[in-house]
C-alpha positions in Angstrom: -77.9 -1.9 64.8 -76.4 0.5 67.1 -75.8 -2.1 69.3 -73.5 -4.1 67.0 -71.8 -0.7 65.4 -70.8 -0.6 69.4 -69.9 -3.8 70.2 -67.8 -4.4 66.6 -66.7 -0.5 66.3 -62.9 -1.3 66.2 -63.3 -4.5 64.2 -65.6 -2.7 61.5 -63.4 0.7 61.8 -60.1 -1.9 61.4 -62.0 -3.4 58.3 -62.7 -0.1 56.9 -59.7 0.8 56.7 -58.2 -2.2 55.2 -60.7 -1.6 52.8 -59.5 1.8 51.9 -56.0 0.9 51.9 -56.3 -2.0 49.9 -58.4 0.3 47.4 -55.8 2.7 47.3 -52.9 0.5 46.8 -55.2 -1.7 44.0 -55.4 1.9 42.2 -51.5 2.5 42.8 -50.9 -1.1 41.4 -53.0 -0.4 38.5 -51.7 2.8 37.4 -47.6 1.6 37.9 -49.1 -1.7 36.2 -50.9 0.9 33.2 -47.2 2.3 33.4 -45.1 0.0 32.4 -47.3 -2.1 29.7 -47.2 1.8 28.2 -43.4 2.1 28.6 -43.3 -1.7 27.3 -45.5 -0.9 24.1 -43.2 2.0 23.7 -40.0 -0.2 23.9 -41.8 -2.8 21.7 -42.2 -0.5 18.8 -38.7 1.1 19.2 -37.3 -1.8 18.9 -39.3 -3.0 16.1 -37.7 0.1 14.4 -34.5 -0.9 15.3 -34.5 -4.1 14.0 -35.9 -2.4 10.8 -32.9 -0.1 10.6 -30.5 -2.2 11.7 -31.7 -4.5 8.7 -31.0 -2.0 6.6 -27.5 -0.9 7.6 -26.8 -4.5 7.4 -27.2 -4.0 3.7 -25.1 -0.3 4.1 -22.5 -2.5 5.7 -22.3 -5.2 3.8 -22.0 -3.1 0.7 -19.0 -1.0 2.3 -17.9 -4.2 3.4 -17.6 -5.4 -0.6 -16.4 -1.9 -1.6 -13.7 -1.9 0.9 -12.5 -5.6 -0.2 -13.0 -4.5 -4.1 -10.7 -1.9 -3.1 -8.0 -3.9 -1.2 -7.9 -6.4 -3.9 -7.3 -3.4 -6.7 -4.4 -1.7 -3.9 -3.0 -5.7 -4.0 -2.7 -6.1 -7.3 -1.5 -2.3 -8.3 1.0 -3.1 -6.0 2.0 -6.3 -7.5 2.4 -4.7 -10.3 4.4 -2.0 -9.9 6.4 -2.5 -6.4 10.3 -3.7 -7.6 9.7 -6.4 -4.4 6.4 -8.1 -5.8 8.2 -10.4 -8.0 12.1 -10.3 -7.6 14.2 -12.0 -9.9 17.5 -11.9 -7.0 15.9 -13.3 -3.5 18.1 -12.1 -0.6 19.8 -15.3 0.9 18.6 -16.2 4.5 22.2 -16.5 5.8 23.0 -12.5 6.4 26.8 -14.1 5.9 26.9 -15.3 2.7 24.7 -12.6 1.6 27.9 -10.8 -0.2 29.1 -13.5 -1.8 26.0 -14.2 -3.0 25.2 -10.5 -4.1 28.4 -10.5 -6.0 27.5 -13.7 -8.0 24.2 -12.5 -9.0 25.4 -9.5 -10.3 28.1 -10.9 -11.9 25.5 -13.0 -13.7 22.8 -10.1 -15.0 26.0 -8.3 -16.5 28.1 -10.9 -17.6 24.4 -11.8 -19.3 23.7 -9.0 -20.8 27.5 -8.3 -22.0 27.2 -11.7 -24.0 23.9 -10.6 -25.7 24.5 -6.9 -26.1 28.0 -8.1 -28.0 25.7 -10.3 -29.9 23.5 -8.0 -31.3 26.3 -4.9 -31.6 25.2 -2.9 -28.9 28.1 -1.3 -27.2 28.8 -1.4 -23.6 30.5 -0.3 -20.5 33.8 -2.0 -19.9 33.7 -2.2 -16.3 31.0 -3.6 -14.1 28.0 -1.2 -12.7 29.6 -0.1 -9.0 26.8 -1.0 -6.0 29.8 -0.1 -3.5 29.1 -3.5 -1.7 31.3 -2.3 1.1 32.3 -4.8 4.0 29.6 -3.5 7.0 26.6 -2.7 5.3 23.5 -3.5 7.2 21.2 -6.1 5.8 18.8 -3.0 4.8 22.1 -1.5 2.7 21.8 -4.9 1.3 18.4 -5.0 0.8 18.5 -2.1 -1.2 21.3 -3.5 -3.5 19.1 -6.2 -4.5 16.4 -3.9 -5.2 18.7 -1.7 -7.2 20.0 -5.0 -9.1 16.5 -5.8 -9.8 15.7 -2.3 -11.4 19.5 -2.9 -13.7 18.1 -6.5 -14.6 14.8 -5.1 -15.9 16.4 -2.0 -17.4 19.2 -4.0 -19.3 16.2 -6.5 -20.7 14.5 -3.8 -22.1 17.7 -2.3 -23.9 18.3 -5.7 -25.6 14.8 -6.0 -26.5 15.0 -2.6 -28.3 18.8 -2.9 -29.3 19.8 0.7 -28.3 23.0 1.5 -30.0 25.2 1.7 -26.7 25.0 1.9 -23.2 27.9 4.3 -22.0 27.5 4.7 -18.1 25.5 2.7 -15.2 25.1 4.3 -11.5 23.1 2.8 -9.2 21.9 5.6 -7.0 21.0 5.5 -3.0 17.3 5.2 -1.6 15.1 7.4 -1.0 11.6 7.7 0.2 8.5 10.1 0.5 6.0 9.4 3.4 2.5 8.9 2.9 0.3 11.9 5.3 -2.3 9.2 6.1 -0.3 6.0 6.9 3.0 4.5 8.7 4.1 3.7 5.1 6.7 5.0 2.5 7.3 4.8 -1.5 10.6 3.5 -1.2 12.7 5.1 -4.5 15.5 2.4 -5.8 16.9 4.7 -8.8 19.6 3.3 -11.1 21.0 6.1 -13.8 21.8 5.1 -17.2 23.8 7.8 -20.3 22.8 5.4 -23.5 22.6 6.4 -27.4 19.4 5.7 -29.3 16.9 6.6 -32.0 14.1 9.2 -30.6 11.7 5.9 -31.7 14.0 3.5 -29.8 13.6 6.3 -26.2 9.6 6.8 -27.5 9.5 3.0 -27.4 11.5 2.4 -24.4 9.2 4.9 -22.6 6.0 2.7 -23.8 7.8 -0.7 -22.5 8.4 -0.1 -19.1 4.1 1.1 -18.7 4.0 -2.8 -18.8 2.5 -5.1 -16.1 5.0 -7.4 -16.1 8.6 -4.5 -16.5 7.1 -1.5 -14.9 10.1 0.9 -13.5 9.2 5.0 -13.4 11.5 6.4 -16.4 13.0 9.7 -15.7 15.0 11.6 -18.4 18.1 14.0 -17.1 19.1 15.0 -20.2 18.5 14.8 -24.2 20.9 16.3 -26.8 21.2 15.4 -30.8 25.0 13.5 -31.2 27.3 15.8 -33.1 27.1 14.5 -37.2 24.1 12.3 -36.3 20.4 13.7 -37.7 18.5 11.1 -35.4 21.3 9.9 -32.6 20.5 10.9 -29.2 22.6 11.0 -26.2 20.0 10.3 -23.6 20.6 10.0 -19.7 17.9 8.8 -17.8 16.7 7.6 -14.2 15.4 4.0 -13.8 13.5 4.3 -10.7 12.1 1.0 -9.2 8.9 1.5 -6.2 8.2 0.0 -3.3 5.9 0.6 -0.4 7.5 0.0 2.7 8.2 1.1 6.6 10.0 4.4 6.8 13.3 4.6 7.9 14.2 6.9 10.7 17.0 8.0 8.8 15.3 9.7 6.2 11.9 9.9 7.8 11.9 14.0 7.2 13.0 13.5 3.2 10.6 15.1 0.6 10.8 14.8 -2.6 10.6 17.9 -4.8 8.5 18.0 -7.8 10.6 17.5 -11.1 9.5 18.5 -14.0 9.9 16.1 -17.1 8.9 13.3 -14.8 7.4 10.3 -16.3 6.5 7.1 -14.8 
């Protein structure tokens, strides 16, 4: 035995040692292997979990998905509503050079309208035509903001031959103005038109009640009321017509703020 532990000493000792290496490294292998089917178990149930929550913010999400469209559609149709551009009754032209010519002859129709019907029914009016100072020069946003203030005259003037006020003494379109939402790169563009007209206080309550409609909705804002001299239920009443948009600011009045006012009513 001795004999052979001589003569195969290095081959045994070579052997041996293969042995314990290969031992060693079979117990490395099996604890990295022990390792990772941990770390996978671990990664299997995590994401078994996350596909869990993630199937139930898909739920969250499409629910705030649904109220976010619920909402848009409400935003679209309050705006249809009420902004003086949803429905116009006087498109702007597409040729910027006729657009005077063309401004004039709508104008010229709404009054030359209304002046037939108002004489119609009795209702006295202003001899000369509203003044929208359609000077020679104006940008085609000054224009853009004539038609709007034609549109809120066209619906104002409906309503006062619906109701048959007794007269209509003075018409001023105004300018534009506009207050800037905190939260957004939009405006509410103000198009005002101001009106002096005599009326019942049911005629003005019913006015009032008229313009709250879908279809004629303009922000009514009263100036001043007084009681006509002789009359018991006259009134002198002059008012704002204000018709709303929502719109890009302009830089040129991008730091306006409206004050409250009180006696506002829209």
């Amino acid at each position: 035995m001795q004999e052979i532990w001589y003569k195969n000493k290095p081959t045994l000792i070579k052997a041996l040692a293969t042995l314990v290496v290969f031992l060693v490294l079979s117990n490395v292998a099996k604890s990295m292997r022990s390792d990772h089917e941990t770390d996978l178990q671990r990664y299997e149930e995590k994401s078994v979990v996350l596909a869990q929550k993630l199937q139930e913010l898909d739920g969250v999400v499409d629910v705030e998905r649904q109220s976010r469209s619920a909402l848009e559609d409400r935003g679209q149709d309050l705006w249809e509503k009420i902004a003086i551009s949803a429905r116009p009754l006087h498109s702007i032209p597409e040729d910027l050079d006729s657009i005077a010519t063309e401004f004039k002859r709508s104008k010229d129709a709404v009054w030359n309208d209304f002046k037939e019907k108002a004489n119609r029914l009795g209702i006295m009016t202003p001899s000369s035509i509203p003044n929208f100072e359609e000077k020679s020069g104006l940008s085609p946003e000054e224009w853009q903001d004539r038609y709007r203030m034609l549109e809120v005259l066209d619906k104002f003037l409906s309503v006062i031959l619906q109701i048959q006020l007794e007269s209509v003494a003075e018409i001023s379109p105004g300018e534009r103005s506009q207050e800037e939402f905190e939260d957004s790169d939009l405006a509410i563009a103000r198009y005002p038109v101001t009106f002096r007209v005599t009326c019942s206080p049911a005629q003005i309550s019913e006015l009032f009640a008229r313009f709250q409609s879908d279809n004629s909705f303009l922000s009514i804002e009263p100036e001043r009321m007084k009681s006509l001299d002789g009359s018991a239920d006259q009134l002198e009443v002059t008012l704002r017509a204000v018709g709303l948009d929502v719109e890009s600011p302009r830089e040129e009045n991008r730091n306006t703020r409206r004050s409250p006012r009180s006696g506002r009513r829209g």
